[in-house]
C-alpha positions, 0 to 999 in steps of 0.5 A: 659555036661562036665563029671567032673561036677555033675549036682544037684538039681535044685531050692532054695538050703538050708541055712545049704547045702554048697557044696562050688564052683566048677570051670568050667574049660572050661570057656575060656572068662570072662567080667568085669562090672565096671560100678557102680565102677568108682573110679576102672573104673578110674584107670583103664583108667589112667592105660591104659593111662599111659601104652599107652604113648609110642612112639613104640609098640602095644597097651596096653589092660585090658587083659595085665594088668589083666594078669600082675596083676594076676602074682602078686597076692601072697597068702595074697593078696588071704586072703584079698578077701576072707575077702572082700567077706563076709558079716556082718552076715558071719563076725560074724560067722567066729568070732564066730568059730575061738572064739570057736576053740581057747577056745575049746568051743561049743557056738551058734551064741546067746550064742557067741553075749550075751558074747562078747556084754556083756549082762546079 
């Protein structure tokens, strides 16, 4: 085990219990399924194509092409996934905290709902 990485408690972890991510940063190989996305899998080997139609040099792999597009990547596009990772209820919560901080007020989820549905 690598010594920057502390091992917890194993099981279920609390809903409240959010230690966040932690990076392994000896992970040196990583695989994407693109099975159940064809419409990225297509684009993917139309990419791949396109890039492989050439009459000289070696042959394009995904591994240019991911690395090529994670040069890209600029911080919005970061902001962007991050709100494509949350669910419905996650939506909500966020909506409810940044609503919260801009009013400098304290309301709980039931409280947030009842005011922006309109129910008396």
């Amino acid at each position: 085990m690598i010594d920057d990485q502390v091992k917890g408690k194993r099981g279920r972890k609390k809903k409240e219990e959010n230690n966040g991510y932690m990076i392994n940063s000896s992970q040196t190989k990583f695989v994407v399924d693109l099975s159940r996305e064809t419409d990225v899998l297509n684009k993917v080997f139309k990419l791949l194509e396109d890039a492989n139609n050439k009459p000289y040099g070696r042959e394009v792999t995904f591994k240019d092409l991911a690395i090529f597009g994670i040069d890209k990547l600029c911080p919005k596009d970061l902001d962007k996934i991050k709100d494509a990772s949350l669910d419905d209820m996650e939506k909500v919560e966020k909506a409810r905290d940044e609503y919260n901080q801009k009013n400098g007020t304290c309301l709980s989820l039931g409280e947030y709902l009842v005011k922006k549905l309109a129910i008396s």
